[in-house]
N, C-alpha and C positions, 0 to 999 in steps of 0.2 A: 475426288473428295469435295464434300461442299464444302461452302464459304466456314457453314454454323460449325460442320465439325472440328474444321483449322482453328475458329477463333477459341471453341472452348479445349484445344490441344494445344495451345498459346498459355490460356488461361491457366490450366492446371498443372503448367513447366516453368511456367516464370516464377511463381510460390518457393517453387521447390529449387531451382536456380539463384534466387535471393535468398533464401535458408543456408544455402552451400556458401554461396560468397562471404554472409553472415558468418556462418561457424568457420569460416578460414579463417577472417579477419580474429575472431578469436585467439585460435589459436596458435596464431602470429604474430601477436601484437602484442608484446607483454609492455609497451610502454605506457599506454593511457588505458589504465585499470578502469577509470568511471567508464569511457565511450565502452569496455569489455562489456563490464556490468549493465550499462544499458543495453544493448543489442542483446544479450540474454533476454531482458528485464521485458524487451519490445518484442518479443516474441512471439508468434500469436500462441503456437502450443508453447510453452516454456515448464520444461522440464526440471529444471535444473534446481538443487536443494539449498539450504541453507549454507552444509557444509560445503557444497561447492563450490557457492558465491564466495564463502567468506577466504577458502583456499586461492580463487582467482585476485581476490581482495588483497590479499597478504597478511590476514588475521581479521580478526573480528573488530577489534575499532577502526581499522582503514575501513571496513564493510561498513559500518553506521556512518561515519564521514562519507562515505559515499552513497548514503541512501539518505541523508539527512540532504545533499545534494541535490540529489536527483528527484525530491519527492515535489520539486517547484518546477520540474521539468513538465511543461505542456504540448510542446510541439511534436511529442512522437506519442502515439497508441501505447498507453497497457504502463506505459516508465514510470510515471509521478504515481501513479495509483497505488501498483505494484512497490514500489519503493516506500511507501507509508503503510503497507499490509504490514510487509517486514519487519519496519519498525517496531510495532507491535510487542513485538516481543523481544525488544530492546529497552522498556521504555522502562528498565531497571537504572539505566543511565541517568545521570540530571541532564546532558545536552536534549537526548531523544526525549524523554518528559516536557522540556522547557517550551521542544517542537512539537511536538503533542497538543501541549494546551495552548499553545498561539494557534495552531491550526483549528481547533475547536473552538476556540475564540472568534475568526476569523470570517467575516461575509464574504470576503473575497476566496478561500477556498472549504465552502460549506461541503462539495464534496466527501472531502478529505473527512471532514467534522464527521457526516452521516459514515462515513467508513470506520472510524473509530469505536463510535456508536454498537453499531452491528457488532463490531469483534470484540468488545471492550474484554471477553472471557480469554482471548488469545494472550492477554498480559499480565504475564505468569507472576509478577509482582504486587503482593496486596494492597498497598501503597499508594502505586503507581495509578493501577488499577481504580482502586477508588477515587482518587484524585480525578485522573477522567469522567469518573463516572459525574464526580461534583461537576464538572464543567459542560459535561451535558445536560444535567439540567437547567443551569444556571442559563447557559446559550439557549435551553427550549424558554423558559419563563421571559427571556425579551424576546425571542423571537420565533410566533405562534407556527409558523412551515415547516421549524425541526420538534415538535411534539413527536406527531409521530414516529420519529428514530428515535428521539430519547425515551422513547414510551416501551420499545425494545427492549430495554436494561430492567423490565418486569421480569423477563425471561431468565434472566444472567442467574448462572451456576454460585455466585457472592451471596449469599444470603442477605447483606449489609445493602450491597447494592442493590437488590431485586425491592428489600424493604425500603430503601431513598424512593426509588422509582415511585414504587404504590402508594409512599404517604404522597410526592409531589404533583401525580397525575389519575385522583381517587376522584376528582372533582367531576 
């Protein structure tokens, strides 16, 4: 057997060998709920629903407390990012809102901001929803790099909001 074929049967056994270790520690380790939820969260395929997380969670506000957590988490692939998707559709909450618009506020995690952006239709609360939506604009008008994401919320299903967008970026 060549070298090439060992290294990529190396290659496509350790993926799946770290997947397993993963899903054991899961399902063994009912004491640190957040590390559970992240290792879901880092997953490269990650499967797993809402109601899954929030059952692994112990209910749905342990789940926001730990994605409210985890969404400043940067040292592991897919966690922080993933963990403010979710939020999303939390953001009926005043904590998730409150984290919300500090993150859209925020230069230090504009990702986050442009992720907001894109989904703002995933926040099923009209409120909420809009409120976001004010603070993406407000974040484009000082700061000209997030135009283009805020320019996004032309598209958005809110009528209210798709019309903010068009009066704020008509120019």
């Amino acid at each position: 057997m060549s070298r090439i074929v060992r290294v990529a049967i190396v290659y496509a056994i350790v993926p799946l060998l770290m997947l397993s270790v993963a899903c054991l520690r899961i399902a063994h380790s009912d004491d640190d709920k957040v590390e559970k939820i992240a290792l879901v969260l880092g997953m490269r395929h990650m499967t797993a629903t809402v109601q899954d997380l929030e059952r692994m969670a112990g209910g749905e506000d342990e789940l926001v407390k730990i994605f409210l957590e985890l969404r400043k988490l940067e040292n592991r692939p897919f966690v922080g990012v993933r963990a403010e998707k979710f939020l999303l559709g939390y953001a009926d909450k005043d904590a998730v809102q409150t984290a919300l618009i500090a993150d859209m506020e925020s230069k230090e995690w504009a990702g986050h901001a442009r992720l907001i952006a894109k989904n703002i239709d995933v926040v099923k609360n009209t409120a909420a929803r809009r409120r976001l939506a004010l603070g993406a604009v407000s974040r484009a008008k000082k700061d000209p790099e997030f135009i283009p994401h805020a320019r996004g919320l032309i598209k958005s299903s809110d009528v209210e909001i798709s019309k903010l967008a068009r009066e704020s970026f008509s120019q």
